[in-house]
C-alpha positions as CSV (number, residue, x, y, z in Angstrom):
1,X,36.6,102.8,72.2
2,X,38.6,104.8,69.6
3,X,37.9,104.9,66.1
4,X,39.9,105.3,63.0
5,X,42.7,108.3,62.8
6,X,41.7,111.3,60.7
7,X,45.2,110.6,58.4
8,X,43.4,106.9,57.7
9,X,40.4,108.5,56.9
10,X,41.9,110.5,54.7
11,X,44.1,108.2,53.0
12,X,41.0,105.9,52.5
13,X,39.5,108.9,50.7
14,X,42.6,109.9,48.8
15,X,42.4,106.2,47.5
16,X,38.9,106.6,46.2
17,X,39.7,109.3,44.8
18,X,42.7,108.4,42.5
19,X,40.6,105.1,41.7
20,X,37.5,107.4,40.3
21,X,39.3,110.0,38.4
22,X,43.1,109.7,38.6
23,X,43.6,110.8,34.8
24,X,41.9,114.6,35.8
25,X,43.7,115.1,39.0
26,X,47.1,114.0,37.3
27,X,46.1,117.4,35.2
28,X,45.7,119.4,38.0
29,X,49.1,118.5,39.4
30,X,50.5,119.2,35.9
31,X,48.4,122.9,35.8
32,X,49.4,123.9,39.5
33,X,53.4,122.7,39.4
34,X,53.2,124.9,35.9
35,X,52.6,128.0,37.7
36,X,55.5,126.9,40.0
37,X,57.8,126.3,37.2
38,X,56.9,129.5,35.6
39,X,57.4,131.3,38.9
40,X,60.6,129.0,40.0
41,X,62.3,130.8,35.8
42,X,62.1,134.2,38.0
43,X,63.9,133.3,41.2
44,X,67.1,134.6,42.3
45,X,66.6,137.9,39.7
46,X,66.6,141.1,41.6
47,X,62.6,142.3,41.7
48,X,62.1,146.0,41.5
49,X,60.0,146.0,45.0
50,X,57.1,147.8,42.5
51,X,54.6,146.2,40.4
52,X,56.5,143.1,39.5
53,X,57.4,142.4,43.3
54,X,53.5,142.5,44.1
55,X,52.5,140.0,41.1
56,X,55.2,137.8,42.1
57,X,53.4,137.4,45.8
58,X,50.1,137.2,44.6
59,X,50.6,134.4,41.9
60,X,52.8,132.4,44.4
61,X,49.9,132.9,47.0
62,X,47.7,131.7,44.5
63,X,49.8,128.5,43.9
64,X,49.8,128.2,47.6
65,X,46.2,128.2,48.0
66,X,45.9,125.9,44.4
67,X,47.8,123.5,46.0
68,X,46.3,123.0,49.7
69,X,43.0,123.2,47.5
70,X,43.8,120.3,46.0
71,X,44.8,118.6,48.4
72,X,41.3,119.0,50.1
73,X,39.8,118.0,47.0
74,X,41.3,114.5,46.6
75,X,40.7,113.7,50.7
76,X,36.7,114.9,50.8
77,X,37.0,118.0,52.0
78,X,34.7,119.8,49.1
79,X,33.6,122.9,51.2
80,X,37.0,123.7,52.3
81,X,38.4,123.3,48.8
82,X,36.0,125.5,47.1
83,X,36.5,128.2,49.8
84,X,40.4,128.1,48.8
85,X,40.1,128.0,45.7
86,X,37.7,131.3,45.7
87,X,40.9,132.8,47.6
88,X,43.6,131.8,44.7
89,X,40.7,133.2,42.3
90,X,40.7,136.3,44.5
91,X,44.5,136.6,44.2
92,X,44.7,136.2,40.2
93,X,41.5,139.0,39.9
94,X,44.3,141.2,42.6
95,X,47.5,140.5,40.0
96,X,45.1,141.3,36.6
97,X,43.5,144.1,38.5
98,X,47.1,146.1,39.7
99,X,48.8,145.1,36.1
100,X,45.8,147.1,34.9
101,X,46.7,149.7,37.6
102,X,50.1,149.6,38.1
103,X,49.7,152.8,40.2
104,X,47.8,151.7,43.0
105,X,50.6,149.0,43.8
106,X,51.0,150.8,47.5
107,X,47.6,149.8,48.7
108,X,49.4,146.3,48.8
109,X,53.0,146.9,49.8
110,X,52.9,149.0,52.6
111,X,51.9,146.0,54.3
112,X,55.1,144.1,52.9
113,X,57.7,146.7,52.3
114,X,59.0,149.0,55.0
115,X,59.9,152.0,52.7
116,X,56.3,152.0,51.4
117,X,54.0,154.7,53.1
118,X,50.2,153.1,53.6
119,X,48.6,155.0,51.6
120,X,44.6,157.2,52.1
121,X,42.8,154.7,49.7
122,X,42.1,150.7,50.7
123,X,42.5,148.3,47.5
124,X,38.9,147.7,46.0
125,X,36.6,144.6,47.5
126,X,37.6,141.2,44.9
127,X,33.8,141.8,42.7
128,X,34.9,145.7,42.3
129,X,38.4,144.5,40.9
130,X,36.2,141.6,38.7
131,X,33.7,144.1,37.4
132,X,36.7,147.0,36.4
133,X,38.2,143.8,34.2
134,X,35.5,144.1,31.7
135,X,35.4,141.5,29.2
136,X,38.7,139.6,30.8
137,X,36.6,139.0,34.2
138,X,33.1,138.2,32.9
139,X,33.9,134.2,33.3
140,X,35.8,134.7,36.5
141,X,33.1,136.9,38.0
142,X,30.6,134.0,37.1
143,X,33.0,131.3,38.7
144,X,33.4,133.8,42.2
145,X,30.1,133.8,42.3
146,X,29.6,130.3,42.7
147,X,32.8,129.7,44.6
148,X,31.3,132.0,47.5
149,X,27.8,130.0,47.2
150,X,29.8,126.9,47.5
151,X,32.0,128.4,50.3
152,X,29.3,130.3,52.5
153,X,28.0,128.3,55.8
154,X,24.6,129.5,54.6
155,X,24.2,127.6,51.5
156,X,25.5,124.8,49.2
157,X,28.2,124.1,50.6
158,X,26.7,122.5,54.1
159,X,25.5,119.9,51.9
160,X,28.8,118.4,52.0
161,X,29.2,118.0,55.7
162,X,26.7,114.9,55.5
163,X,24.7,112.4,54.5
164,X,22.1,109.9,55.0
165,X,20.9,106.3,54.6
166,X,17.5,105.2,55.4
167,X,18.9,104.1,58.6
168,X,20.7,107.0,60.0
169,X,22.2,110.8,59.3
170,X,25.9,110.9,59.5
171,X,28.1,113.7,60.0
172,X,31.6,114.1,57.9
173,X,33.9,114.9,61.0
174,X,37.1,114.6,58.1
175,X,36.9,114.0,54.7
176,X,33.9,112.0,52.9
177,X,34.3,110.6,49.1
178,X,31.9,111.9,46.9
179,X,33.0,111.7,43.3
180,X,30.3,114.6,42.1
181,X,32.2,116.9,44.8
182,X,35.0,115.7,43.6
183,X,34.5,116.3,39.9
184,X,33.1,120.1,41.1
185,X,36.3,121.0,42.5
186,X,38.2,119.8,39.9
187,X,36.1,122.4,37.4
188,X,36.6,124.9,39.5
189,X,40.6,124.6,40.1
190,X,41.8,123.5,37.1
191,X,40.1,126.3,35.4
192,X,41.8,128.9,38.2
193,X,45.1,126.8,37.5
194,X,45.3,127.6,34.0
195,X,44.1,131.1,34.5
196,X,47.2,131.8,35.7
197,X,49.4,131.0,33.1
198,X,48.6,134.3,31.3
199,X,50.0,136.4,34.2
200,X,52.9,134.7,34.5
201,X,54.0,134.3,31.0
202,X,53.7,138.6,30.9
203,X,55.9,138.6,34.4
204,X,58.7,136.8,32.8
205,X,58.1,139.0,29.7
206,X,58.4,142.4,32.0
207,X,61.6,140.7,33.7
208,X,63.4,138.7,31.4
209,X,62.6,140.6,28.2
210,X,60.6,137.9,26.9
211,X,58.4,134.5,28.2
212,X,60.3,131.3,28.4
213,X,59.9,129.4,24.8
214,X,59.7,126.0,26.5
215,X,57.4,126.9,29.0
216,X,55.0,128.8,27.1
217,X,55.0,125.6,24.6
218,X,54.3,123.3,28.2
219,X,51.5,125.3,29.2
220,X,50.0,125.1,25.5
221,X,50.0,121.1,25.5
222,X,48.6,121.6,29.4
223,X,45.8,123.9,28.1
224,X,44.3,121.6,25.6
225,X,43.3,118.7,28.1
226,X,42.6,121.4,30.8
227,X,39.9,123.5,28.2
228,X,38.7,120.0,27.4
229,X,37.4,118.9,30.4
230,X,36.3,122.2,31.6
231,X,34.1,121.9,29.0
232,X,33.2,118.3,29.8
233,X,32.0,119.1,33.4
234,X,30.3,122.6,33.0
235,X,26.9,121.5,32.6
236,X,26.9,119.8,35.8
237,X,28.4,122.4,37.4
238,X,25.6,125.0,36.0
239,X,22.8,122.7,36.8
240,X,24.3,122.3,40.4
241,X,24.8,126.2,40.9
242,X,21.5,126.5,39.6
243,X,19.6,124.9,42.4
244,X,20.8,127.7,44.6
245,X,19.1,130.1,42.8
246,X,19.7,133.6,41.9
C-alpha cells in the first residue's frame, strides 16, 4: 500500500497556506524579489573583486537562502525554514560586518578568488560580528538568538516535527500546516527581507555613484506593510521564544 507523494503533501499544504494568510506571504514575495531587483540594477558592471565583489555574494546568498526559506514556510516545513533563514541573517550580519571592515575582505575571498592569498586570521564567529555592530545589531542579535533556538535539534524547534490527537502521535515525515508556525516564519523572514534593503541601496551607491530613485521609492512603499506586521506578530513571537527560557 503506498500513500500520498511528498509533492501532494506539499501542495495540499501550500494550499492551506495561501487560504490562511495569502495577503502576508504576497509581502514576502514582494520583500525577497526587491533584494533581487536591487541586485539584478548591478549586473553586467565590472566588480572590483574587493569589498563590493564580497557584498555582492553575500546579499545574493542571502536571497538564495530568503527564498528556499520561504518556500519551506508556505509547505510546513517550520524547522527547516527558521534554520535558513538564521543563515540569510548570518549573511546580512557578514556584508554589515566587512562594510564596517573593509580590510578584512581576504578572510572571505581567498576562498573565491585565485589571486587572493588566505590570509593568518579566520573571519569572526556570526554573534562576534553581531556584537562589534553595536547599536545597528542589537535587534538582529535578539532575532539570531531565537532563530538558533528555533533551529537547534535540542529545543523548540522539534516541536514541529509532530503532533497528537487523543487517539494517536503522528510524525511530520514532509510538511505539516500549522498557521502559528506559519505566522512565526513569516516574522522572522520578512523582517531579514527588508533588512537587506539598506545594504543594497549603499552597493549601488558605491557602484553607480548613487542608489536607484525608483527602487529606493519601491522598497519605501514595501517597508511600510513589512514594519506593520512585524509589529503585529511580535508579541507572539516573544511569548513563544519565551517558553524556552533564557
Amino acid at each position: 500500500m503506498t500513500g500520498p507523494s511528498l509533492d501532494s503533501l506539499d501542495a495540499a499544504v501550500r494550499r492551506q497556506s495561501y487560504s490562511a494568510m495569502r495577503a502576508e506571504i504576497d509581502l514576502l514575495d514582494d520583500l525577497i524579489l526587491h533584494i533581487n531587483h536591487g541586485k539584478a540594477l548591478l549586473t553586467g558592471y565590472q566588480h572590483d573583486r574587493g569589498l563590493d565583489f564580497l557584498m555582492g555574494l553575500l546579499l545574493s546568498r542571502a536571497f538564495n537562502s530568503l527564498w528556499r526559506a520561504r518556500e519551506d514556510a508556505v509547505c510546513g516545513y517550520a524547522a527547516e525554514c527558521l534554520t535558513l533563514c538564521r543563515s540569510a541573517l548570518e549573511h546580512w550580519a557578514t556584508a554589515r560586518w566587512v562594510e564596517l571592515h573593509p580590510e578584512t575582505r581576504d578572510r572571505w575571498l581567498w576562498a573565491i578568488l585565485a589571486e587572493v592569498e588566505q590570509p593568518a586570521e579566520r573571519p569572526p564567529s556570526t554573534d562576534q560580528m553581531l556584537k562589534d555592530l553595536g547599536d545597528l545589531g542589537k535587534t538582529a542579535r535578539q532575532m539570531y538568538d531565537v532563530l538558533s533556538k528555533f533551529a537547534h535539534p535540542k529545543s523548540i524547534g522539534l516541536r514541529w516535527i509532530i503532533h497528537f490527537d487523543p487517539q494517536s502521535t503522528y510524525f511530520h515525515a514532509g510538511g505539516y500546516f500549522d498557521e502559528h508556525g506559519l505566522r512565526i516564519c513569516l516574522y522572522f523572514l520578512v523582517g531579514v527581507a527588508q533588512a537587506c534593503f539598506e545594504p543594497i541601496a549603499r552597493l549601488q551607491n558605491r557602484m553607480l555613484g548613487s542608489a536607484d530613485v525608483g527602487w529606493l521609492q519601491k522598497g519605501k512603499q514595501l517597508s511600510e506593510p513589512a514594519e506593520a506586521f512585524v509589529r503585529r506578530v511580535e508579541d507572539e513571537v516573544i511569548k513563544e521564544a519565551g517558553k524556552l527560557g533564557q
